[in-house]
mmCIF file as gemmi writes it, N, C-alpha and C atoms, coordinates in Angstrom:
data_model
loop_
_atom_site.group_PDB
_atom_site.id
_atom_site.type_symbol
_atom_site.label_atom_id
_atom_site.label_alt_id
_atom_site.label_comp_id
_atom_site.label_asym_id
_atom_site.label_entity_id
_atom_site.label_seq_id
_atom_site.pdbx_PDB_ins_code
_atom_site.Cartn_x
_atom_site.Cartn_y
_atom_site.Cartn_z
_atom_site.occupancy
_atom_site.B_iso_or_equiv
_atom_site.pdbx_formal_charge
_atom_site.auth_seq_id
_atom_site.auth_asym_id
_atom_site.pdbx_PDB_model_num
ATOM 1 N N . UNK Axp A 1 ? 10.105 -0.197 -11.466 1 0 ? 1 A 1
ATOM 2 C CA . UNK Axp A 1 ? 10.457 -1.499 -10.928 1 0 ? 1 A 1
ATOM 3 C C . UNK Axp A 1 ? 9.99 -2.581 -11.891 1 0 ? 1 A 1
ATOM 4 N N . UNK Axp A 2 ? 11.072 -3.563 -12.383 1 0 ? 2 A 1
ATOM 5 C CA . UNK Axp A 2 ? 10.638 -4.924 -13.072 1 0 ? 2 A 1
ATOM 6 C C . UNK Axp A 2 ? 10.371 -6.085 -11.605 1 0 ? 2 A 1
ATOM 7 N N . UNK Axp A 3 ? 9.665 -6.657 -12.147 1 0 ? 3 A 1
ATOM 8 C CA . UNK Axp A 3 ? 9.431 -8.244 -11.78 1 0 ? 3 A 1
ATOM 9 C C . UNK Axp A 3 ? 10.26 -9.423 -12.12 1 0 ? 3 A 1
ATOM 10 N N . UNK Axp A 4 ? 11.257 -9.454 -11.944 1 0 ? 4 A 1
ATOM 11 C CA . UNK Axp A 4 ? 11.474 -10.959 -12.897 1 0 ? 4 A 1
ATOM 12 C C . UNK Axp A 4 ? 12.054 -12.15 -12.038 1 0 ? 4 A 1
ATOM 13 N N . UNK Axp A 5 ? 12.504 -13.201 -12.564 1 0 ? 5 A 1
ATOM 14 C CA . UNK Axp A 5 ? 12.271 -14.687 -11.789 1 0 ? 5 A 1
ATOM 15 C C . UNK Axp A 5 ? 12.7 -14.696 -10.384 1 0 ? 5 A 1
ATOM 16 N N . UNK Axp A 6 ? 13.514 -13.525 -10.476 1 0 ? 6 A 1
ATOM 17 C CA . UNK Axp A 6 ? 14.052 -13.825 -8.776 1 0 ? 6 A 1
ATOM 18 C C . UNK Axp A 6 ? 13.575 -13.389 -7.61 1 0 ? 6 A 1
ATOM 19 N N . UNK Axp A 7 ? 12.451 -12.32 -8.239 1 0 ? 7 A 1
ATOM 20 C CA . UNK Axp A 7 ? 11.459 -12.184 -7.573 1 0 ? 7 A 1
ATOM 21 C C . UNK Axp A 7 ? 10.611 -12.738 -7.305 1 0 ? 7 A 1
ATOM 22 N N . UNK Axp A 8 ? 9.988 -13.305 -7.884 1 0 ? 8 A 1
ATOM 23 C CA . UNK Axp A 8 ? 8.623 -14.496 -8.064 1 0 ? 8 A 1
ATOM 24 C C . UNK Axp A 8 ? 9.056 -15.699 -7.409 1 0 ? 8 A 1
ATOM 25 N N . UNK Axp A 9 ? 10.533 -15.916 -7.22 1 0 ? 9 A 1
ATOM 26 C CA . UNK Axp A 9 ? 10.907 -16.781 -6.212 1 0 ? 9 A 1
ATOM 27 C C . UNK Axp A 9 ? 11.346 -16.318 -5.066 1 0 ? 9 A 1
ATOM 28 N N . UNK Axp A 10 ? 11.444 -14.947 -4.748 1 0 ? 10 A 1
ATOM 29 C CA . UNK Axp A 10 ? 11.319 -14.526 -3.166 1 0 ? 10 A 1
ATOM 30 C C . UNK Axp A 10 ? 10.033 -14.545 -3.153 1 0 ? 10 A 1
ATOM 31 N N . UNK Axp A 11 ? 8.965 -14.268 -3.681 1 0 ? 11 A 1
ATOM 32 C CA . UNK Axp A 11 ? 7.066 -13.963 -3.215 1 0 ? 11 A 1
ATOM 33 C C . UNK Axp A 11 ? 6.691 -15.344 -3.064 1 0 ? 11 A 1
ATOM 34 N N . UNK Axp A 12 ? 7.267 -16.149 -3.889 1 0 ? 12 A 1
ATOM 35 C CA . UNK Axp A 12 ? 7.149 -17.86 -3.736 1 0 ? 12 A 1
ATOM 36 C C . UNK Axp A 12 ? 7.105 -18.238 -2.528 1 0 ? 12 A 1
ATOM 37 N N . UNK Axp A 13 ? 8.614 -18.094 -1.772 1 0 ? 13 A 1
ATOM 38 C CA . UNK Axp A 13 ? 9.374 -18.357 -0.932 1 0 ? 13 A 1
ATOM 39 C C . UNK Axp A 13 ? 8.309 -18.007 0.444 1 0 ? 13 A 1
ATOM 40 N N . UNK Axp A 14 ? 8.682 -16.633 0.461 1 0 ? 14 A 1
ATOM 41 C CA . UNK Axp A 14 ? 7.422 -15.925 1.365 1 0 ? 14 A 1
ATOM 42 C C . UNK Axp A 14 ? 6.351 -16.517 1.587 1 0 ? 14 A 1
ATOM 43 N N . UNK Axp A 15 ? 5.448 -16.872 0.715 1 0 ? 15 A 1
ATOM 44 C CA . UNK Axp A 15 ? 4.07 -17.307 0.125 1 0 ? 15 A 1
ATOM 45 C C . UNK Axp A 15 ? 4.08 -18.634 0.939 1 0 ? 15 A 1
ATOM 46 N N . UNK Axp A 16 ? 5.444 -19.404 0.527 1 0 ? 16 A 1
ATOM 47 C CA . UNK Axp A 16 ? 5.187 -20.721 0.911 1 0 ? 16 A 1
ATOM 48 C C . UNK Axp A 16 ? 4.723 -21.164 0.121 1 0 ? 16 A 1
ATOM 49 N N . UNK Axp A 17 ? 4.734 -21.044 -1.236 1 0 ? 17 A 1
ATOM 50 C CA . UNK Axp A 17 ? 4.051 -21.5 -2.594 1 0 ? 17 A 1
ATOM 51 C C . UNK Axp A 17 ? 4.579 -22.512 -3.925 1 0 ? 17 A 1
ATOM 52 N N . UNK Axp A 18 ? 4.86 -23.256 -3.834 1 0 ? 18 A 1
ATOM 53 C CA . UNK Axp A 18 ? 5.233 -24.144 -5.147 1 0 ? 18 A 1
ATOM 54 C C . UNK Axp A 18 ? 4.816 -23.799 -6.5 1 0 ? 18 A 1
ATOM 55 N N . UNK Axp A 19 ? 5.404 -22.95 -7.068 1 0 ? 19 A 1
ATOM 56 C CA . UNK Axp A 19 ? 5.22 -22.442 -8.914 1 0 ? 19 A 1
ATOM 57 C C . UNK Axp A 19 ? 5.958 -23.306 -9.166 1 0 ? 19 A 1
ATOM 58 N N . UNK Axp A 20 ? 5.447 -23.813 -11.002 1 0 ? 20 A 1
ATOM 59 C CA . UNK Axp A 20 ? 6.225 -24.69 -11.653 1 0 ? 20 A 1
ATOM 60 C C . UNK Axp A 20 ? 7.163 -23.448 -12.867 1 0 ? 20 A 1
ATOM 61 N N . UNK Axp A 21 ? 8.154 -23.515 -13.384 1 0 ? 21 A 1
ATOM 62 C CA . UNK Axp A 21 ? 9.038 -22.777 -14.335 1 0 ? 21 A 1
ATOM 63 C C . UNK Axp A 21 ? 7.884 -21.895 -14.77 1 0 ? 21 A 1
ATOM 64 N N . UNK Axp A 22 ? 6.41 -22.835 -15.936 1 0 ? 22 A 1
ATOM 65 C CA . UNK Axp A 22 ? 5.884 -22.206 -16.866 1 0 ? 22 A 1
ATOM 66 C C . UNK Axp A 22 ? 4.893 -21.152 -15.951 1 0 ? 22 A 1
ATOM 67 N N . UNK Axp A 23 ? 4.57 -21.339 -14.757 1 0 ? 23 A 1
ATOM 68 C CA . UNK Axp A 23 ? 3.541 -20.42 -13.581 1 0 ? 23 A 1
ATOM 69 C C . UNK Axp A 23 ? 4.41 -19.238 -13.756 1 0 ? 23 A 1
ATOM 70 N N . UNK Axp A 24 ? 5.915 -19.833 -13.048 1 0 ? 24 A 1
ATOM 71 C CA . UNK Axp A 24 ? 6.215 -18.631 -12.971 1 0 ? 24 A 1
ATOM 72 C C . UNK Axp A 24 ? 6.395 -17.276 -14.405 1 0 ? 24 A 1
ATOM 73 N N . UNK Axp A 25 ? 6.598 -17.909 -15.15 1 0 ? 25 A 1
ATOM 74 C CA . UNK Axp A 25 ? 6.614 -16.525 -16.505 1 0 ? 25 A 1
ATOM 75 C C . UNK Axp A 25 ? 5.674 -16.075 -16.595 1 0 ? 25 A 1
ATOM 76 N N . UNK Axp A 26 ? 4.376 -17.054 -16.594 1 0 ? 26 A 1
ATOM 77 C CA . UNK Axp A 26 ? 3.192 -16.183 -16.638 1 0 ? 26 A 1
ATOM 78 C C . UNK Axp A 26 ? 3.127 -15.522 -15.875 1 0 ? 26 A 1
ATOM 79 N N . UNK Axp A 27 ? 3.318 -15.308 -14.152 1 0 ? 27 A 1
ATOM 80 C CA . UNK Axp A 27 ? 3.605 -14.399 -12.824 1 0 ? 27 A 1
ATOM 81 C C . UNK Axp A 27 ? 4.682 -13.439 -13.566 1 0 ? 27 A 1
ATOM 82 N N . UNK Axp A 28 ? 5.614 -13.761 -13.765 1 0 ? 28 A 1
ATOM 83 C CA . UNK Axp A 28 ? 6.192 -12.194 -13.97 1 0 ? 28 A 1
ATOM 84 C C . UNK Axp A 28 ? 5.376 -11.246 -14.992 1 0 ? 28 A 1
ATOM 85 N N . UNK Axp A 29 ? 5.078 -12.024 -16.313 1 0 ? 29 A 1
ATOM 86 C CA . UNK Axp A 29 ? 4.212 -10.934 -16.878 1 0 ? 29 A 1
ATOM 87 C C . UNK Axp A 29 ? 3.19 -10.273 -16.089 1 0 ? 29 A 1
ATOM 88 N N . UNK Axp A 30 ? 2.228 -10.852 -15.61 1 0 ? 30 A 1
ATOM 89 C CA . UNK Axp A 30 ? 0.983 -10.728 -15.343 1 0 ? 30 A 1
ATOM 90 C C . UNK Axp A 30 ? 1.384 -9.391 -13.772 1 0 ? 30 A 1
ATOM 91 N N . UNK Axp A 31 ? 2.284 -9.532 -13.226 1 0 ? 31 A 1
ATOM 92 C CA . UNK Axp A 31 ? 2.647 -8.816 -11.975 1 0 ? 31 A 1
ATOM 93 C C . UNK Axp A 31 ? 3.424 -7.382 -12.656 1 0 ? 31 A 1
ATOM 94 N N . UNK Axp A 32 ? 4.229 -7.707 -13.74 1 0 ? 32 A 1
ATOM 95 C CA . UNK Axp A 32 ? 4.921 -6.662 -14.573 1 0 ? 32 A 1
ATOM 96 C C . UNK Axp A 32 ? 3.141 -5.617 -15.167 1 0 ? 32 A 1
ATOM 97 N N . UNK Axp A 33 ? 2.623 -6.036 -15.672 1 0 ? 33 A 1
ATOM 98 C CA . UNK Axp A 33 ? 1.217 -5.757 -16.406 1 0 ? 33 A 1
ATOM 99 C C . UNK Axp A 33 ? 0.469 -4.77 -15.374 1 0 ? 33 A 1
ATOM 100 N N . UNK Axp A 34 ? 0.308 -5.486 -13.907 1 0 ? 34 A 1
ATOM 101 C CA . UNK Axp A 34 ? 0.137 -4.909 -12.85 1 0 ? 34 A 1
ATOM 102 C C . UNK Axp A 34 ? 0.74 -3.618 -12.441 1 0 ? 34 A 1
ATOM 103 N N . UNK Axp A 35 ? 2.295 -3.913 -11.919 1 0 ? 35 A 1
ATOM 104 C CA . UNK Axp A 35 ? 3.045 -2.877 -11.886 1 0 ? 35 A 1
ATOM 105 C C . UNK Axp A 35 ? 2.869 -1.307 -12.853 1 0 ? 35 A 1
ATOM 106 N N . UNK Axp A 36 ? 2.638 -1.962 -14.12 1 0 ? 36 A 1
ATOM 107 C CA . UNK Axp A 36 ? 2.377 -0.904 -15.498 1 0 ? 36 A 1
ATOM 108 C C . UNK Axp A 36 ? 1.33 -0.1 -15.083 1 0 ? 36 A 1
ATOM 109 N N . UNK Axp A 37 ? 0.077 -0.677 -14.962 1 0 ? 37 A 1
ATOM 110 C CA . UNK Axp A 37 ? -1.322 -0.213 -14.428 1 0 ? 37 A 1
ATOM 111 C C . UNK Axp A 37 ? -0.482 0.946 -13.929 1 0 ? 37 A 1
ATOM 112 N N . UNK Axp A 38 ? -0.15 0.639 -12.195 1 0 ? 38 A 1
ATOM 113 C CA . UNK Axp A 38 ? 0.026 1.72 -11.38 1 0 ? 38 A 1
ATOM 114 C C . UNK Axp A 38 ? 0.691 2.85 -11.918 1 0 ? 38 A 1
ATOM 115 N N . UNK Axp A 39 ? 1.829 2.684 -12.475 1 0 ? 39 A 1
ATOM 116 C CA . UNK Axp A 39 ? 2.58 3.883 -13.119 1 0 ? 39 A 1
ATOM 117 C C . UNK Axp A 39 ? 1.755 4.67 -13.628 1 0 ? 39 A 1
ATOM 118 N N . UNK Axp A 40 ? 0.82 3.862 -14.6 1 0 ? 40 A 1
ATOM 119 C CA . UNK Axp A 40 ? -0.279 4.921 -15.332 1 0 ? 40 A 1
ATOM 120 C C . UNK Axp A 40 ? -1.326 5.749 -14.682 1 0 ? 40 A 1
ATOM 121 N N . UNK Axp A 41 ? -1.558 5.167 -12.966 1 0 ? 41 A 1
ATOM 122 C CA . UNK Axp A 41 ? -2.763 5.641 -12.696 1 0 ? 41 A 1
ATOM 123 C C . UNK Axp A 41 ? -1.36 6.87 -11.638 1 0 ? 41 A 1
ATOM 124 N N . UNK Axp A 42 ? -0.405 6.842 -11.908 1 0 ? 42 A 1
ATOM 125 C CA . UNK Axp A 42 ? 0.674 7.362 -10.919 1 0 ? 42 A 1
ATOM 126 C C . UNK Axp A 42 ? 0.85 9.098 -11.771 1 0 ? 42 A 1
ATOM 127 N N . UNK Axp A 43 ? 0.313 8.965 -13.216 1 0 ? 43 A 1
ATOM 128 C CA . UNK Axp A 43 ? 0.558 10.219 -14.049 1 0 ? 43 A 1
ATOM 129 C C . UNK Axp A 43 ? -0.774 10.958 -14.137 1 0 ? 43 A 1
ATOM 130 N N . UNK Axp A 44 ? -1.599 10.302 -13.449 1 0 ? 44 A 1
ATOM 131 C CA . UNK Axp A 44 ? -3.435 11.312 -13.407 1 0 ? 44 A 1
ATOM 132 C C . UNK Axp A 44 ? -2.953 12.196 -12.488 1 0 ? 44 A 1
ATOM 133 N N . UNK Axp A 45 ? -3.69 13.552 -12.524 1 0 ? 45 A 1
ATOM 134 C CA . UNK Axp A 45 ? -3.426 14.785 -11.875 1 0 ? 45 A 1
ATOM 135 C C . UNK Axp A 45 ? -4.586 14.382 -11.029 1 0 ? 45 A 1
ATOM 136 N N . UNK Axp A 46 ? -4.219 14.206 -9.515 1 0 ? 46 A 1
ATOM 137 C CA . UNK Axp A 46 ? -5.135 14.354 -8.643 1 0 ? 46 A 1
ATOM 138 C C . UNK Axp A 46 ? -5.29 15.507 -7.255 1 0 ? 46 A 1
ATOM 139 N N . UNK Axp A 47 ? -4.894 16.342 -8.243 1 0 ? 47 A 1
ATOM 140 C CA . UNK Axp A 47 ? -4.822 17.609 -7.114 1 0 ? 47 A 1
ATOM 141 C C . UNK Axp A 47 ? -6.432 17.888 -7.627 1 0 ? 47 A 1
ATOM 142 N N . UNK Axp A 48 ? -6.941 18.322 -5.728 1 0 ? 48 A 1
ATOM 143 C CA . UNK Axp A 48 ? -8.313 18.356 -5.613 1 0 ? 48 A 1
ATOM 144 C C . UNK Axp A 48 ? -9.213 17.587 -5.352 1 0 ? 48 A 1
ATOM 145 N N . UNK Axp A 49 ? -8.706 16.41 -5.735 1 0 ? 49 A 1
ATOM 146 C CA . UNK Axp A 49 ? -9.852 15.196 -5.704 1 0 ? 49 A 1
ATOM 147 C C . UNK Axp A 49 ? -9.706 15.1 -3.882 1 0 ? 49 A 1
ATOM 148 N N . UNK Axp A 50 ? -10.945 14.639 -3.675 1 0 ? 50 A 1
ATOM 149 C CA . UNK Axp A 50 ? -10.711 14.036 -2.042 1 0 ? 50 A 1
ATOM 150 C C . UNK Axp A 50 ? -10.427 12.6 -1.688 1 0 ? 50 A 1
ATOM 151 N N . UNK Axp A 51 ? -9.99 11.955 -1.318 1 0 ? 51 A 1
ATOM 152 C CA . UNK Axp A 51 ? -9.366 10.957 -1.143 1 0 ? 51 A 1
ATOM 153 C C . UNK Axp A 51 ? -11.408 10.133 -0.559 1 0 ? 51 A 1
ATOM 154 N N . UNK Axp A 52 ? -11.063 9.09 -1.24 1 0 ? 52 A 1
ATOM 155 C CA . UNK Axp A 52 ? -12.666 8.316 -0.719 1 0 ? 52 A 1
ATOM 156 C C . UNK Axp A 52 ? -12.179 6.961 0.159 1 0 ? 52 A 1
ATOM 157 N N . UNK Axp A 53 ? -12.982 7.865 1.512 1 0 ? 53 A 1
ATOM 158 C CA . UNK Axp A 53 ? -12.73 6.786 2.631 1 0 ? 53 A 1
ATOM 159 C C . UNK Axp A 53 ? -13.988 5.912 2.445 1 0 ? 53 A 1
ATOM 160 N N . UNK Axp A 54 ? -15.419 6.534 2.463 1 0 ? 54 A 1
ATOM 161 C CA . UNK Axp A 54 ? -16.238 5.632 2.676 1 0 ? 54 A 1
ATOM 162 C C . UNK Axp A 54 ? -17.195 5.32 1.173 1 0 ? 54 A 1
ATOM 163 N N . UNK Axp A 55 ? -17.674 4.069 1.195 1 0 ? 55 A 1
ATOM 164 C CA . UNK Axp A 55 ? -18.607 4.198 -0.189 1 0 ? 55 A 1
ATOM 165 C C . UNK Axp A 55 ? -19.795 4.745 -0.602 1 0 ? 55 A 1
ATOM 166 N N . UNK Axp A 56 ? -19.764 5.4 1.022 1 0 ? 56 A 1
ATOM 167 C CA . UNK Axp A 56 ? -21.354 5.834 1.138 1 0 ? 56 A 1
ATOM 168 C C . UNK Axp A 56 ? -21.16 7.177 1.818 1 0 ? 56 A 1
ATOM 169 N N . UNK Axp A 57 ? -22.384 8.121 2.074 1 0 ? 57 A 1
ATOM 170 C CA . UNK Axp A 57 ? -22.259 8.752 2.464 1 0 ? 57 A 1
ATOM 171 C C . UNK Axp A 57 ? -22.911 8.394 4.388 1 0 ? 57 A 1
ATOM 172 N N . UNK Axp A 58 ? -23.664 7.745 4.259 1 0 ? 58 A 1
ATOM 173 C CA . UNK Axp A 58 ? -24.465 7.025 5.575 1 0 ? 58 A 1
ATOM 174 C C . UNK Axp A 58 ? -23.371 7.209 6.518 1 0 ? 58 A 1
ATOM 175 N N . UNK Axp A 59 ? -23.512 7.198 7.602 1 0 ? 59 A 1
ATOM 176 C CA . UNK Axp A 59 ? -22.87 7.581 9.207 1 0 ? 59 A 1
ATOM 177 C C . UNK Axp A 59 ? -23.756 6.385 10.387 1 0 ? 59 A 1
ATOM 178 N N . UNK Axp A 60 ? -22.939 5.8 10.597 1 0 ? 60 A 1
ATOM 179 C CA . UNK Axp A 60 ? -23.348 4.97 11.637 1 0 ? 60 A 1
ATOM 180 C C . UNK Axp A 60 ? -24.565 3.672 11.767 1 0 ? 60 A 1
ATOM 181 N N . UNK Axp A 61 ? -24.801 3.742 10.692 1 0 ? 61 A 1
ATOM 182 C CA . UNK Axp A 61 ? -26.575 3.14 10.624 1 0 ? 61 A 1
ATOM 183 C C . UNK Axp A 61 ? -26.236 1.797 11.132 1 0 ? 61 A 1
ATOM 184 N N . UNK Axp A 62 ? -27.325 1.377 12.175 1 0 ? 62 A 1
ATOM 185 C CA . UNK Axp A 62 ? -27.266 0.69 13.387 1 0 ? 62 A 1
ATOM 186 C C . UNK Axp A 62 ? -28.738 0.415 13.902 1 0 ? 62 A 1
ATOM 187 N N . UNK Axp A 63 ? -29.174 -0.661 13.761 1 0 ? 63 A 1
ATOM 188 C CA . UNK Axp A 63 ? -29.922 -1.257 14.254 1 0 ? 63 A 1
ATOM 189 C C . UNK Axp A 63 ? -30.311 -1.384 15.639 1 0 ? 63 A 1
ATOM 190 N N . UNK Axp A 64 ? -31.497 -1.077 16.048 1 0 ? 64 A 1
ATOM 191 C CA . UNK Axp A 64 ? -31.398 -0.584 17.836 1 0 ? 64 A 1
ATOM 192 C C . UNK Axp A 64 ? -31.727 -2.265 18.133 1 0 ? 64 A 1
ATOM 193 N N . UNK Axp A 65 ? -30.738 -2.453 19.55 1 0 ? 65 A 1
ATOM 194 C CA . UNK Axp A 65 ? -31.05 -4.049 20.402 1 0 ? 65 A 1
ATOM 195 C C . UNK Axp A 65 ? -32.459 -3.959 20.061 1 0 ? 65 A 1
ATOM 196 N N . UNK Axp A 66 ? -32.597 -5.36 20.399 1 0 ? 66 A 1
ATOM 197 C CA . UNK Axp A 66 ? -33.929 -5.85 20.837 1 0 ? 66 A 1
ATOM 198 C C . UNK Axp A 66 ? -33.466 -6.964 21.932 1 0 ? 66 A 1
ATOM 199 N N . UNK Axp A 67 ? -33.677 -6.63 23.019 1 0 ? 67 A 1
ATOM 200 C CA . UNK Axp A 67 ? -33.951 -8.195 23.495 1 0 ? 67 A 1
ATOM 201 C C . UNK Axp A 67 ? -35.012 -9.163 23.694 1 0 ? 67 A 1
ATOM 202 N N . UNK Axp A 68 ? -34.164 -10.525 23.174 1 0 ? 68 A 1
ATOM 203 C CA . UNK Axp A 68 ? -35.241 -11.623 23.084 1 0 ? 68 A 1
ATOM 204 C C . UNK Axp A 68 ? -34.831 -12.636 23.561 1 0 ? 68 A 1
ATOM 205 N N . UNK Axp A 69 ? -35.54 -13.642 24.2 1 0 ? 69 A 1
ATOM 206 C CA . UNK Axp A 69 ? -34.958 -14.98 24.734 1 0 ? 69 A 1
ATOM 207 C C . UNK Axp A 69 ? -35.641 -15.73 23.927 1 0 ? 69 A 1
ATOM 208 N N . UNK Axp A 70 ? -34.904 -16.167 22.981 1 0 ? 70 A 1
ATOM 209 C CA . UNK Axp A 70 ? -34.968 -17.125 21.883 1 0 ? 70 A 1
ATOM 210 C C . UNK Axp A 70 ? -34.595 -18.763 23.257 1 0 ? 70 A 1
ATOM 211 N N . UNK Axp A 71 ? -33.947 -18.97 23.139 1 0 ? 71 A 1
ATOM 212 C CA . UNK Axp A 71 ? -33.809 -20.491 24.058 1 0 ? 71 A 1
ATOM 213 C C . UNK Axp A 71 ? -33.959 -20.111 25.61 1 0 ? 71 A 1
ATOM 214 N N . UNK Axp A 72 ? -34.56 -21.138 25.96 1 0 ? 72 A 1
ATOM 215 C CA . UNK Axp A 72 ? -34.883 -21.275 27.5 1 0 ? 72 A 1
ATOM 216 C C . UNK Axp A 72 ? -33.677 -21.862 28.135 1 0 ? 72 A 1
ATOM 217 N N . UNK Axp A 73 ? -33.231 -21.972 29.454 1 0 ? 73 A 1
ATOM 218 C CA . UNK Axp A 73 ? -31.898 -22.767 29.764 1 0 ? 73 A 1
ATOM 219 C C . UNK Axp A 73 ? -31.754 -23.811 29.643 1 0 ? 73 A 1
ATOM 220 N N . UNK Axp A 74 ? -32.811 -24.445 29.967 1 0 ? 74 A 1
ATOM 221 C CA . UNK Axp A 74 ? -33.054 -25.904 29.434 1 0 ? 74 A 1
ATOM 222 C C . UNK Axp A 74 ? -32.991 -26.221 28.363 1 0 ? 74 A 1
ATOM 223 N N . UNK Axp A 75 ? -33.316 -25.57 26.967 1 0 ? 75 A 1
ATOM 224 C CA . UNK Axp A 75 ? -33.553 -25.835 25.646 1 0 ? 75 A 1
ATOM 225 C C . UNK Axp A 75 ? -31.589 -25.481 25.59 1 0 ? 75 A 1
ATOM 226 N N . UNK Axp A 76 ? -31.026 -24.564 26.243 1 0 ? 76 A 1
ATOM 227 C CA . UNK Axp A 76 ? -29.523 -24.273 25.839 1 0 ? 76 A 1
ATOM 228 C C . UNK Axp A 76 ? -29.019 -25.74 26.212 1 0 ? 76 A 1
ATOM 229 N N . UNK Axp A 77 ? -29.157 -26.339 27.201 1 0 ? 77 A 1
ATOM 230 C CA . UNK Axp A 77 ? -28.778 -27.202 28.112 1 0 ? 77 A 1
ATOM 231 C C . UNK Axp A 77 ? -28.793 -28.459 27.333 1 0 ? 77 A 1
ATOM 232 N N . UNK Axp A 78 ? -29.779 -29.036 26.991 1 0 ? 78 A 1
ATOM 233 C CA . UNK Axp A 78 ? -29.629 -29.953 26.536 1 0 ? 78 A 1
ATOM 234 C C . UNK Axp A 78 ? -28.959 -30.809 25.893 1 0 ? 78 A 1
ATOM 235 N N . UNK Axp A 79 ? -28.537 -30.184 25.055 1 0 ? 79 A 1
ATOM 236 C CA . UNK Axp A 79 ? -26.798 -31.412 24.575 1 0 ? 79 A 1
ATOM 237 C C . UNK Axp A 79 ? -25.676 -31.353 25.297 1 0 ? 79 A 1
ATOM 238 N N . UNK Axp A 80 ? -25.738 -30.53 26.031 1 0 ? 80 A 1
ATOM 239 C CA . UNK Axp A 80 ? -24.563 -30.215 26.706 1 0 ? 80 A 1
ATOM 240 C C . UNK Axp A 80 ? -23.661 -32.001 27.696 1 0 ? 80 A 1
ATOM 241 N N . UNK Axp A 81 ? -22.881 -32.31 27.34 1 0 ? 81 A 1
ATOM 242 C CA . UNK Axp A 81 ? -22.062 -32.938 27.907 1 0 ? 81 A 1
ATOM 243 C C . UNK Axp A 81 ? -22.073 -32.845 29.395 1 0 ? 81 A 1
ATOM 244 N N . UNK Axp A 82 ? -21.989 -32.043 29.975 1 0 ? 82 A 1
ATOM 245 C CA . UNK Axp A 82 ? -21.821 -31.758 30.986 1 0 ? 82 A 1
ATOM 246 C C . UNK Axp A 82 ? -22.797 -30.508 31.671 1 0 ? 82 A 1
ATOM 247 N N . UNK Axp A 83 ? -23.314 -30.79 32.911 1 0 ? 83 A 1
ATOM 248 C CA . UNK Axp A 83 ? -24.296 -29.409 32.679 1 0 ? 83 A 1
ATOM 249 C C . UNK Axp A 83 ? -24.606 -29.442 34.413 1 0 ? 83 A 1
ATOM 250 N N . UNK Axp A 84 ? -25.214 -28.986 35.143 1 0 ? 84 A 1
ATOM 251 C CA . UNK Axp A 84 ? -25.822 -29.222 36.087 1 0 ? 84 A 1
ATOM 252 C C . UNK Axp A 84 ? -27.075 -28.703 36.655 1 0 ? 84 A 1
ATOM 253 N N . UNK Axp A 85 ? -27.839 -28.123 35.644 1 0 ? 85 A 1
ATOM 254 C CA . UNK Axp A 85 ? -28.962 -27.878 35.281 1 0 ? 85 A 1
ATOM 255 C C . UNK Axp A 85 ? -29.276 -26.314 35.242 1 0 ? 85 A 1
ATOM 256 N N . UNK Axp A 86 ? -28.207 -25.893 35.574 1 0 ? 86 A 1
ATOM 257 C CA . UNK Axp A 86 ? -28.78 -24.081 35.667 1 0 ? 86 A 1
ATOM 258 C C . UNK Axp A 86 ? -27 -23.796 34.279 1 0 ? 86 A 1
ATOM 259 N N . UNK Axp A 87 ? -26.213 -24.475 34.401 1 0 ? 87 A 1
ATOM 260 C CA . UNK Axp A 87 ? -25.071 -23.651 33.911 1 0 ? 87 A 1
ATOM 261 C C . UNK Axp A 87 ? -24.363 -24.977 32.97 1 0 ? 87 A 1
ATOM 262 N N . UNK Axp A 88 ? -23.354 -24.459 32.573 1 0 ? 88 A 1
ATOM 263 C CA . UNK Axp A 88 ? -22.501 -25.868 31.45 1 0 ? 88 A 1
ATOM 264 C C . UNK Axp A 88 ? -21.426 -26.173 32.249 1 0 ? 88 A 1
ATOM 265 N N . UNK Axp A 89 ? -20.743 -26.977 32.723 1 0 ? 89 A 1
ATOM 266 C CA . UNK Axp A 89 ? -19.784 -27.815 33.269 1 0 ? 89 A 1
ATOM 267 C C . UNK Axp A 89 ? -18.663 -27.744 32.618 1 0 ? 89 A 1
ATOM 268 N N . UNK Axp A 90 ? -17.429 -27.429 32.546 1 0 ? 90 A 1
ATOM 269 C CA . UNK Axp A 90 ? -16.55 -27.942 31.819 1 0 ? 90 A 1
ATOM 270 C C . UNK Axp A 90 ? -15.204 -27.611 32.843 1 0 ? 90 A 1
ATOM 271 N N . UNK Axp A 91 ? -14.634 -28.244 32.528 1 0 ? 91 A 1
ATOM 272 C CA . UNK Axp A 91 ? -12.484 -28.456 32.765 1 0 ? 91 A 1
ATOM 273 C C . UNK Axp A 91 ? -12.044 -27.082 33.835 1 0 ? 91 A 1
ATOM 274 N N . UNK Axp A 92 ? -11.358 -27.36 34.486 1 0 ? 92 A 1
ATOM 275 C CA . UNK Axp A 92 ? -10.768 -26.351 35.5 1 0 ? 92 A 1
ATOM 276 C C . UNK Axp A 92 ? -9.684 -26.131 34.524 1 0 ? 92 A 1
ATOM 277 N N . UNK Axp A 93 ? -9.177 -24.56 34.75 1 0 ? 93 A 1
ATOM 278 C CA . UNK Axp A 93 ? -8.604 -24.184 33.415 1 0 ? 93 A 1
ATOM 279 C C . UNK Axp A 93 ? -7.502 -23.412 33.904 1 0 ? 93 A 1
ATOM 280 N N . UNK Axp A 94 ? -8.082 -22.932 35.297 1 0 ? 94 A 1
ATOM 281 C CA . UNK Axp A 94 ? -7.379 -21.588 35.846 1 0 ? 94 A 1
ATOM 282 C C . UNK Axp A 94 ? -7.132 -22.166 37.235 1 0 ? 94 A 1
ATOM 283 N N . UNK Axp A 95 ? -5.415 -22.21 38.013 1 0 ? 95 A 1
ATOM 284 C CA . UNK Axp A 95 ? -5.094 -23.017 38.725 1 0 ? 95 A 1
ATOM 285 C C . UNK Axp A 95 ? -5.498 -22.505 40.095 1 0 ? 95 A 1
């Protein structure tokens, strides 16, 4: 597969992107260059290899809760716009 202008003005298009003429040549090379890469990594023999899902070998690592009451209700409360001293006040939402 080539890249060339009429592509870079459908990915434009798509994108929602404004390229000027000289953007775009540099985009086709630079996406053509790209394209090349893959072909090359498309001729390595990868029979055998295992496909790498994770970067690690680690499983789950997870930090156990702690609970803490960092703010008091009052300390939550306080800027609140609207409040009525145990909870926050706001807009009927649901008819």
């Amino acid at each position: 597969m080539k890249v060339d202008l009429n592509t870079i003005d459908k990915i434009a298009h798509l994108a929602r992107l404004e390229i000027t003429e000289a953007d775009k040549k540099v985009l086709v090379d630079d996406m053509n260059k790209i394209l090349s890469f893959m072909n090359k990594l498309n001729e390595i023999n990868t029979d055998g290899v295992e496909p790498l899902i994770y970067m690690t070998d680690e499983v789950n690592v997870l930090r156990n809760d702690e609970i803490k009451r960092d703010l008091t209700t009052q300390q939550a409360l306080q800027n609140a716009p609207k409040q009525d001293g145990k909870y926050f006040r706001v807009a009927k939402v649901i008819k």
